[in-house]
NUSE-205731 format. One record per residue (C-alpha): residue number from 1; x, y, z negated. Coordinates in nm, 4 decimals, always signed. Each point is the difference from the previous one (the first is absolute). Last residue first. Example, Ala and Ser with C-alpha at 12.3 -4.5 7.8 and 13.67 -1.06 7.14 Angstrom:
// residues 2
<atom><k>2</k><u>+1.3670</u><v>-0.1060</v><w>-0.7140</w></atom>
<atom><k>1</k><u>-0.1370</u><v>-0.3440</v><w>-0.0660</w></atom>
END
This chain:
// residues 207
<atom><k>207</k><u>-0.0410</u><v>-6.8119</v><w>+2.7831</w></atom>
<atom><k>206</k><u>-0.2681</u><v>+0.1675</v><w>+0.2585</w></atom>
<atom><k>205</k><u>+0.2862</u><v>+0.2654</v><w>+0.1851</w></atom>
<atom><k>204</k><u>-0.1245</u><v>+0.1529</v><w>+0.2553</w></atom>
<atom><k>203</k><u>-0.1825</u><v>+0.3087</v><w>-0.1507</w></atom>
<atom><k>202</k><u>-0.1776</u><v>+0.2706</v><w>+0.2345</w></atom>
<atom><k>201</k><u>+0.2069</u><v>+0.3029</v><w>+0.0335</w></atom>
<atom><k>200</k><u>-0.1447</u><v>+0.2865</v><w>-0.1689</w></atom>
<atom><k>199</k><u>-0.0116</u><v>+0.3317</v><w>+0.1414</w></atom>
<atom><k>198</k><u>-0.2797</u><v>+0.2783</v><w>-0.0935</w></atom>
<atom><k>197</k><u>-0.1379</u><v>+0.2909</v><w>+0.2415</w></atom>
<atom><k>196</k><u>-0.0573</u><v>+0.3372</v><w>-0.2437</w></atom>
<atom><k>195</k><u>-0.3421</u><v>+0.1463</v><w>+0.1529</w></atom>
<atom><k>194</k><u>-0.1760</u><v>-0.1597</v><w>+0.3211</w></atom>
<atom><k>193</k><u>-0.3084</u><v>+0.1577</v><w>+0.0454</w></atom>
<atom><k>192</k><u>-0.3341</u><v>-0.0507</v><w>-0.1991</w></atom>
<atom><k>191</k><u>-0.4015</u><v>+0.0795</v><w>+0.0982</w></atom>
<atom><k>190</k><u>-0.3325</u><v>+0.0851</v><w>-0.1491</w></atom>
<atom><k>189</k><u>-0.3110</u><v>+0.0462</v><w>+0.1167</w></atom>
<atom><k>188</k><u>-0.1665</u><v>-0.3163</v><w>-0.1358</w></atom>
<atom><k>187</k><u>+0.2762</u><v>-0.2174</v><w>-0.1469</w></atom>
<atom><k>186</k><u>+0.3747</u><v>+0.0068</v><w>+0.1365</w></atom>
<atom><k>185</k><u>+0.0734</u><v>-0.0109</v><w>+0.3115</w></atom>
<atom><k>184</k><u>+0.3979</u><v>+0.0361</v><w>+0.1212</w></atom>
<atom><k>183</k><u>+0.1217</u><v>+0.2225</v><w>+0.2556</w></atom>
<atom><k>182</k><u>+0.3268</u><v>-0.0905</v><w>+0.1612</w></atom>
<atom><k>181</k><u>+0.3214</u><v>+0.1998</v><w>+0.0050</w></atom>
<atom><k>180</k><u>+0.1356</u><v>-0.1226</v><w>+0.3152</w></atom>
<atom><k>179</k><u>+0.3364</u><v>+0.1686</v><w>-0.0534</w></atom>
<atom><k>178</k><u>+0.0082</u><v>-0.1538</v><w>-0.3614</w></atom>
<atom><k>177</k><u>-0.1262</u><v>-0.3189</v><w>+0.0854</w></atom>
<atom><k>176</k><u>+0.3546</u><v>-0.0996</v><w>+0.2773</w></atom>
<atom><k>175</k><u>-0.1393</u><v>-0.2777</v><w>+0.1436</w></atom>
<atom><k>174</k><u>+0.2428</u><v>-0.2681</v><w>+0.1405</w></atom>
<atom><k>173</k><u>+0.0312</u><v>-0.2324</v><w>+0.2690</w></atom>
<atom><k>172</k><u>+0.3878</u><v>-0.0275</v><w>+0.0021</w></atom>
<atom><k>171</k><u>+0.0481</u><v>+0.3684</v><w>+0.0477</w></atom>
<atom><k>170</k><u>-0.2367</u><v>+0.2639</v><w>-0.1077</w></atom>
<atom><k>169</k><u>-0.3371</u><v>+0.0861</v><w>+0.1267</w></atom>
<atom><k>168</k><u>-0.1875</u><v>+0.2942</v><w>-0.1865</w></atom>
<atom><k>167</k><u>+0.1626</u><v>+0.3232</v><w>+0.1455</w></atom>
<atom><k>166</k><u>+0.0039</u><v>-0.1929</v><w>+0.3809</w></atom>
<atom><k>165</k><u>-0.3497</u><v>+0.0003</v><w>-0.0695</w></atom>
<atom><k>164</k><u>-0.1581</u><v>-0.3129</v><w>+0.0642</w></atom>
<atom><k>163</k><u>-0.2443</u><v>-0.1733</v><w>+0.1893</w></atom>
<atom><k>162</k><u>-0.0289</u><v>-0.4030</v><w>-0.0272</w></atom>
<atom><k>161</k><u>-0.2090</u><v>-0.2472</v><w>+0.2741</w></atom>
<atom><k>160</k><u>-0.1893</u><v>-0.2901</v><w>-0.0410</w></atom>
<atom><k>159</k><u>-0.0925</u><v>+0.0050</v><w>-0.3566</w></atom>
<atom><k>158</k><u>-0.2878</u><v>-0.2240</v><w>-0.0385</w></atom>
<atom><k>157</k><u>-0.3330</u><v>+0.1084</v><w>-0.2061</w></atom>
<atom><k>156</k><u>-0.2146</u><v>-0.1675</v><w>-0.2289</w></atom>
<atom><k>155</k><u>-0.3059</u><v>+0.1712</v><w>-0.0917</w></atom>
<atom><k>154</k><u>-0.1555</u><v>-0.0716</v><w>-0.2783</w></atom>
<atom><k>153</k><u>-0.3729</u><v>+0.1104</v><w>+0.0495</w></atom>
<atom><k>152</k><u>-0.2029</u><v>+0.0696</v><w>-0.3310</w></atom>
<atom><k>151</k><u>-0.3369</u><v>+0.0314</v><w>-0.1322</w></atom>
<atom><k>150</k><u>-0.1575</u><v>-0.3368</v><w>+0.0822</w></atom>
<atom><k>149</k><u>-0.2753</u><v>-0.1804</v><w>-0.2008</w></atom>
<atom><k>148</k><u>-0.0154</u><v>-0.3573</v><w>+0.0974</w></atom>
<atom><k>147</k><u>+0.0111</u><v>-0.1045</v><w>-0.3417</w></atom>
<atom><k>146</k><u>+0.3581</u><v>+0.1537</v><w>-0.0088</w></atom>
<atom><k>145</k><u>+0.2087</u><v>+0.2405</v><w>+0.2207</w></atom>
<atom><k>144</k><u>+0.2466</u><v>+0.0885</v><w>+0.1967</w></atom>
<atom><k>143</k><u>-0.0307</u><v>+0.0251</v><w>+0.3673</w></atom>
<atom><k>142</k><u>+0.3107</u><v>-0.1527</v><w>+0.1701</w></atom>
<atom><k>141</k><u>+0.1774</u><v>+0.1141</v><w>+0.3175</w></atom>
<atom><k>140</k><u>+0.3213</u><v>-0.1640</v><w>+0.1520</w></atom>
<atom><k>139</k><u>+0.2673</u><v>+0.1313</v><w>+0.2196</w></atom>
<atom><k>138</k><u>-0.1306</u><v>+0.2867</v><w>+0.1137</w></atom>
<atom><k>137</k><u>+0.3237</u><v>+0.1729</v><w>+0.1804</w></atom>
<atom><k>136</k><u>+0.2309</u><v>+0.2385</v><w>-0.1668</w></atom>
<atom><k>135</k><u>+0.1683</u><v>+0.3117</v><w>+0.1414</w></atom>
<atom><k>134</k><u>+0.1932</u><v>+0.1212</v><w>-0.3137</w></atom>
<atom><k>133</k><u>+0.0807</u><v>+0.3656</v><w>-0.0641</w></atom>
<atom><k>132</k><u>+0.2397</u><v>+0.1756</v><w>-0.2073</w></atom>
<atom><k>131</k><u>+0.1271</u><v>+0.3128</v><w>-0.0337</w></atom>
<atom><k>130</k><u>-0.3093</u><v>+0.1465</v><w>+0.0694</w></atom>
<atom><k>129</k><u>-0.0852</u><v>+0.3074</v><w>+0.2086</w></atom>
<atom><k>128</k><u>-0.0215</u><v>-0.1260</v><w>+0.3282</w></atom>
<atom><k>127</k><u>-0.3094</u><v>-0.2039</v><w>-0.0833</w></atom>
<atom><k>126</k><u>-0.0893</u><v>-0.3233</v><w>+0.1959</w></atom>
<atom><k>125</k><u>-0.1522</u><v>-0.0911</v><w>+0.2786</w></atom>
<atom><k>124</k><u>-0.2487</u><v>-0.2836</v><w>+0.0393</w></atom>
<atom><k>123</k><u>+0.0496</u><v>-0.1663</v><w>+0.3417</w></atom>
<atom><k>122</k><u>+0.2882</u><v>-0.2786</v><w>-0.1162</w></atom>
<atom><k>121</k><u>+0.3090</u><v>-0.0684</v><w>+0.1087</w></atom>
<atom><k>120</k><u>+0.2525</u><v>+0.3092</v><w>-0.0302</w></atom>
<atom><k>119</k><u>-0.2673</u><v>+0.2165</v><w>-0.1777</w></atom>
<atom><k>118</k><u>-0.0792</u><v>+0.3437</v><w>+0.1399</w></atom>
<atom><k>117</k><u>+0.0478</u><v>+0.3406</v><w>-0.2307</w></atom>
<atom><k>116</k><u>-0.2897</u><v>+0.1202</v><w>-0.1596</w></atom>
<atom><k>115</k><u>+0.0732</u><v>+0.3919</v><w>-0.1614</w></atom>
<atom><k>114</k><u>-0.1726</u><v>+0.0869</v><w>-0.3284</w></atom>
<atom><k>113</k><u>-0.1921</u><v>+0.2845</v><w>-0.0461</w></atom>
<atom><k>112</k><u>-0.2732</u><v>-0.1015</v><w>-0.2962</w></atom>
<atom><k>111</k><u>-0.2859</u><v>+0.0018</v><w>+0.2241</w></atom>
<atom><k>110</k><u>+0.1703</u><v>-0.1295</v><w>+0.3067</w></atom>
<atom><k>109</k><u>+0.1317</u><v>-0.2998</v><w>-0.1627</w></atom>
<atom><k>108</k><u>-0.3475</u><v>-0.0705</v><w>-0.1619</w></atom>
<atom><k>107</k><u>-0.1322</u><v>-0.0446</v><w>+0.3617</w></atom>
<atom><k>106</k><u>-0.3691</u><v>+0.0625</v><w>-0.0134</w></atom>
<atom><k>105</k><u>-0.2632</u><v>-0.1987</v><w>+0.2038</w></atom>
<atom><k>104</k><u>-0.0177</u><v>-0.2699</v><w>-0.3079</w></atom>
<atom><k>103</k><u>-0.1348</u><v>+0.3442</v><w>-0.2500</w></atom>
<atom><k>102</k><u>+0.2681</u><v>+0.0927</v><w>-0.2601</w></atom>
<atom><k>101</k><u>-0.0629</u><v>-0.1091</v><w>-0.3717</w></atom>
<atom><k>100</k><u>+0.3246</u><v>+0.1648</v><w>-0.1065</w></atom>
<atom><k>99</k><u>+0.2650</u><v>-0.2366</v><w>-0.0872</w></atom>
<atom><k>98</k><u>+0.2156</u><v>+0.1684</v><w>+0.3016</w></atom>
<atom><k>97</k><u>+0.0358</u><v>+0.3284</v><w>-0.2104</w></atom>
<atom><k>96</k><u>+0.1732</u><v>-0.1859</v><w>-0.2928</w></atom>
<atom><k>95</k><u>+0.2485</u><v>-0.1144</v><w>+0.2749</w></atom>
<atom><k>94</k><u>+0.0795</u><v>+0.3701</v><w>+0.1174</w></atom>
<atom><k>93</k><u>+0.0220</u><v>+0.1284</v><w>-0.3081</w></atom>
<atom><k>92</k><u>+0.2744</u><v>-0.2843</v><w>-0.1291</w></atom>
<atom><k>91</k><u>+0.1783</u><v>+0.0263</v><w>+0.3005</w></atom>
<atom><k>90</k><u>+0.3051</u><v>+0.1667</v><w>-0.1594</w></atom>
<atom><k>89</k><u>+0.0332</u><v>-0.2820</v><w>-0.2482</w></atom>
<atom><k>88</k><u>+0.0536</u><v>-0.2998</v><w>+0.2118</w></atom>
<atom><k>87</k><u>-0.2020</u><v>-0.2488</v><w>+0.1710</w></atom>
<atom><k>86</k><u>+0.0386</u><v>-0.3532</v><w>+0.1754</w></atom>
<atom><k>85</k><u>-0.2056</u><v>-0.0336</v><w>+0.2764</w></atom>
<atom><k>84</k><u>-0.1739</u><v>-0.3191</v><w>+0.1249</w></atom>
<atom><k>83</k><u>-0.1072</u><v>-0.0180</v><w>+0.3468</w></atom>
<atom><k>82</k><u>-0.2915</u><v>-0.1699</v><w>+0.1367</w></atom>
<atom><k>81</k><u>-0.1036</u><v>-0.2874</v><w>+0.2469</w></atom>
<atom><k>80</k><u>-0.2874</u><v>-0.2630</v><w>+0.0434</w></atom>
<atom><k>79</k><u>-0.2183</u><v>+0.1950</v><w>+0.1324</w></atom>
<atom><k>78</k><u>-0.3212</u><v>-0.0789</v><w>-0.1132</w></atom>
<atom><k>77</k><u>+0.0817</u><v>-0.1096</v><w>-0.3436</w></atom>
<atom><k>76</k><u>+0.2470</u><v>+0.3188</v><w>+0.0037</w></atom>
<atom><k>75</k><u>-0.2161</u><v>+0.2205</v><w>+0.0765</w></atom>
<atom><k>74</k><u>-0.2610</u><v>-0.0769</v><w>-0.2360</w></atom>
<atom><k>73</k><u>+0.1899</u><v>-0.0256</v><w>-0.2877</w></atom>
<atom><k>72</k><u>+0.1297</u><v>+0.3163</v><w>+0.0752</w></atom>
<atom><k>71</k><u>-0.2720</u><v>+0.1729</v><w>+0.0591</w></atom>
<atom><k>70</k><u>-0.1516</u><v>-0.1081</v><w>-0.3149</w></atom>
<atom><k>69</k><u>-0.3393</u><v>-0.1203</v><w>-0.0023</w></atom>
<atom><k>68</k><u>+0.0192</u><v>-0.3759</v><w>-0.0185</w></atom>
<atom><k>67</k><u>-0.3097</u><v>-0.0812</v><w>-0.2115</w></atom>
<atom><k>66</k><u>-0.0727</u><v>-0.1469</v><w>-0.3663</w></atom>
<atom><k>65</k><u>-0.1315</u><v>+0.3099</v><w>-0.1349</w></atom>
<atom><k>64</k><u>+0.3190</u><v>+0.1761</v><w>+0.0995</w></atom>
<atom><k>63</k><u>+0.3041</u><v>-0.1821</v><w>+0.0904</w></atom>
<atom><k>62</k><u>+0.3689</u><v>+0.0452</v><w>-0.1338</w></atom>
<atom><k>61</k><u>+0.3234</u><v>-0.0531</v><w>+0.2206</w></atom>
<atom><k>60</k><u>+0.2569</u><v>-0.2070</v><w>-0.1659</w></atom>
<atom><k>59</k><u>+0.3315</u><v>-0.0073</v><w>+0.1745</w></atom>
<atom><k>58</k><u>+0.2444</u><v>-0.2714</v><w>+0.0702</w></atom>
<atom><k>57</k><u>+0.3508</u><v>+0.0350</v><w>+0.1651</w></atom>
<atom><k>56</k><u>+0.1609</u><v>-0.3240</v><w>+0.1800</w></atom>
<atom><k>55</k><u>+0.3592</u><v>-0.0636</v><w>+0.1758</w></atom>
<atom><k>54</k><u>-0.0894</u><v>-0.3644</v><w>+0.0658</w></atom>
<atom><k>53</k><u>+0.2449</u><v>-0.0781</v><w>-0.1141</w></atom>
<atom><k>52</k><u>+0.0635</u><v>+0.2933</v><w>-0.2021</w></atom>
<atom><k>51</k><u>-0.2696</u><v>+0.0195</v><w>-0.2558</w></atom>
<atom><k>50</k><u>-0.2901</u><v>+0.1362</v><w>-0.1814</w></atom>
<atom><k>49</k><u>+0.0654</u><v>+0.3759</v><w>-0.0102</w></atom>
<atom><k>48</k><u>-0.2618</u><v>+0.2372</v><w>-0.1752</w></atom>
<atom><k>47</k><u>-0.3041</u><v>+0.1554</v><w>+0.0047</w></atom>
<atom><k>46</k><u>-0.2959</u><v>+0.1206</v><w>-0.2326</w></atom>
<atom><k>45</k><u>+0.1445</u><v>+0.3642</v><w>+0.0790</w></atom>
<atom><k>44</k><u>-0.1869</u><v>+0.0575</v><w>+0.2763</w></atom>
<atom><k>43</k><u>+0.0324</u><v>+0.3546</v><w>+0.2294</w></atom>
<atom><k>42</k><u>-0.2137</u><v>+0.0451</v><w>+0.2863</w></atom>
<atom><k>41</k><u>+0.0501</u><v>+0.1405</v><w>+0.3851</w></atom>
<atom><k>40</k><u>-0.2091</u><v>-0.0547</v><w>+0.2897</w></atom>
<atom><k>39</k><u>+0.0234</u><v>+0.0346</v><w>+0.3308</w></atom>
<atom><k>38</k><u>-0.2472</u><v>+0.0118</v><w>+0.2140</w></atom>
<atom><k>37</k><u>+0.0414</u><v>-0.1438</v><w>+0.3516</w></atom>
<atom><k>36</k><u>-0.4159</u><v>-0.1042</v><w>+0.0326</w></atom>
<atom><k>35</k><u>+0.1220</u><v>-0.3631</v><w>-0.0766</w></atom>
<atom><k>34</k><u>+0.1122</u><v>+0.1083</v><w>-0.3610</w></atom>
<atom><k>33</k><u>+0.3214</u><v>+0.0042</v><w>-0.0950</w></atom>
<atom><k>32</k><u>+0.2170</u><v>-0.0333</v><w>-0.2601</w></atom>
<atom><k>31</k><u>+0.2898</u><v>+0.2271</v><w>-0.2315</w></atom>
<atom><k>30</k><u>+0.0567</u><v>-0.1080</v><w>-0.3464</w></atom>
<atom><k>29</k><u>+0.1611</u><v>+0.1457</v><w>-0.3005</w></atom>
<atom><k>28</k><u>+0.0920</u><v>-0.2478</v><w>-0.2117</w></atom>
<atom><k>27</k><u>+0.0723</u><v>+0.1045</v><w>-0.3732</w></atom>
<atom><k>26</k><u>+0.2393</u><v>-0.1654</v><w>-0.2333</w></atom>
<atom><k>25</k><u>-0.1285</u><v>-0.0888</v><w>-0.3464</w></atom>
<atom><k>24</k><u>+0.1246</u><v>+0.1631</v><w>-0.3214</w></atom>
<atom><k>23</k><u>-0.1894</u><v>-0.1288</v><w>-0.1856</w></atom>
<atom><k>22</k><u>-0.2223</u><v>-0.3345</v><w>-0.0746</w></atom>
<atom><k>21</k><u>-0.1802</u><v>+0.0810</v><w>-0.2686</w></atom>
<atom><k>20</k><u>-0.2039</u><v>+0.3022</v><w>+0.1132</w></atom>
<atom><k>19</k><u>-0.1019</u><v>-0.1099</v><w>+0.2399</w></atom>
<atom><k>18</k><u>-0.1203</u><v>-0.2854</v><w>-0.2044</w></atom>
<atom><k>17</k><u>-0.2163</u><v>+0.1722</v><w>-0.2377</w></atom>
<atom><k>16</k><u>-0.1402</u><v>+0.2355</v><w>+0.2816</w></atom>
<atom><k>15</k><u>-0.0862</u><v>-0.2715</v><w>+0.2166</w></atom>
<atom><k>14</k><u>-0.1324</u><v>-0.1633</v><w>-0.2869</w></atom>
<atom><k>13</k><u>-0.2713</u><v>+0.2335</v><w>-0.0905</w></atom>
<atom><k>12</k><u>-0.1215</u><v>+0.0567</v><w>+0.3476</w></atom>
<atom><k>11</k><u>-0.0399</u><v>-0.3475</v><w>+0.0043</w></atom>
<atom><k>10</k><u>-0.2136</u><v>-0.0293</v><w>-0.2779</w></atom>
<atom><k>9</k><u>+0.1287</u><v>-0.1548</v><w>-0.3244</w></atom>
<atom><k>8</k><u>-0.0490</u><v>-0.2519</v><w>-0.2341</w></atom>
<atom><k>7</k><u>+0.1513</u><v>-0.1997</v><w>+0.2076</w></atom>
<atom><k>6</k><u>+0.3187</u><v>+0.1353</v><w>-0.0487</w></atom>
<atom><k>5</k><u>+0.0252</u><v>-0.0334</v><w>-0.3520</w></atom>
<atom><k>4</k><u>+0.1997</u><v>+0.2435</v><w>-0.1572</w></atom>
<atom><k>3</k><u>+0.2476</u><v>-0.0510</v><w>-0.2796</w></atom>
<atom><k>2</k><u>+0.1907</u><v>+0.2689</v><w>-0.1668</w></atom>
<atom><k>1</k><u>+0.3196</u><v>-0.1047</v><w>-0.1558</w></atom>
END
């Protein structure tokens, strides 16, 4: 086995390492917006689920230099509200396009054609075009960091309302993953769908 140090690295270094590590990782793909009316669309794929009561979902947004310059951050410290997206493979292009460095006065959804469809209880629309959308509300926010050095925002969201295509949902509160087909990240641009699904029933029996 290799062994790497992590300390002995820059963080540049180990975002790369660890990126690469930790695979496949689901990818949010978030609507907010600003107070101007602009919405904005990003995808995040240092995110996942935290829990059902409260019905949480967590994502990592990354600063630069120490400061909150993400429009999404941004938006969603200020206004407390945002929609989480689940995506599949046919809106791979349009995602990637979203990640561009657009100005705050430009809507990402309007760049890469998507269509914004209202939210049942919150302001921030969503996008027609997933399968999937969550309308969350800020729950909690945390900067991460050490030595009072911060270069990320966790953002903890609450799910207060689901969206899903009648495709997707099946009975009893069920997901059916092959209809979604959900993009996975990988490591830099790089990305994984669902291939062969496995089934294994987790073990009762502890004689």
């Amino acid at each position: 086995m290799i062994q790497i140090d992590p300390n002995q690295l820059d963080s540049k270094e180990n975002y790369k390492l660890l990126s690469g590590c930790v695979i496949p990782r689901p990818i949010a793909f978030v609507t907010s917006e600003n107070e101007n009316g602009v919405v904005n669309a990003a995808p995040f794929s240092f995110f996942n689920m935290l829990g059902s009561n409260p019905l949480l979902i967590a994502i990592s947004v990354g600063r630069v230099d120490g400061e909150i310059t993400k429009h999404t951050a941004k938006n969603i410290l200020s206004q407390k509200e945002f929609v989480v997206h689940i995506v599949d493979v046919d809106m791979l292009e349009q995602m990637n396009q979203t990640a561009a460095p657009y100005k705050e006065h430009i809507s990402e959804v309007e760049r890469a054609n998507l269509t914004t469809v209202p939210s049942t209880h919150i302001s921030v629309p969503g996008i027609k075009e997933c399968k999937v959308r969550l309308e969350c509300e800020l729950f909690e926010h945390m900067p991460l960091g050490e030595n009072g050095e911060y270069n990320n925002d966790l953002i903890l969201g609450k799910v207060i309302q689901y969206h899903i295509d009648e495709n997707v949902y099946q009975e009893n509160y069920k997901i059916d993953a092959e209809s979604l087909n959900p993009l996975a990240r990988l490591a830099g641009p790089n990305y994984a769908t669902l291939s062969e699904p496995l089934f294994l029933e987790r073990p009762t029996d502890t004689e």
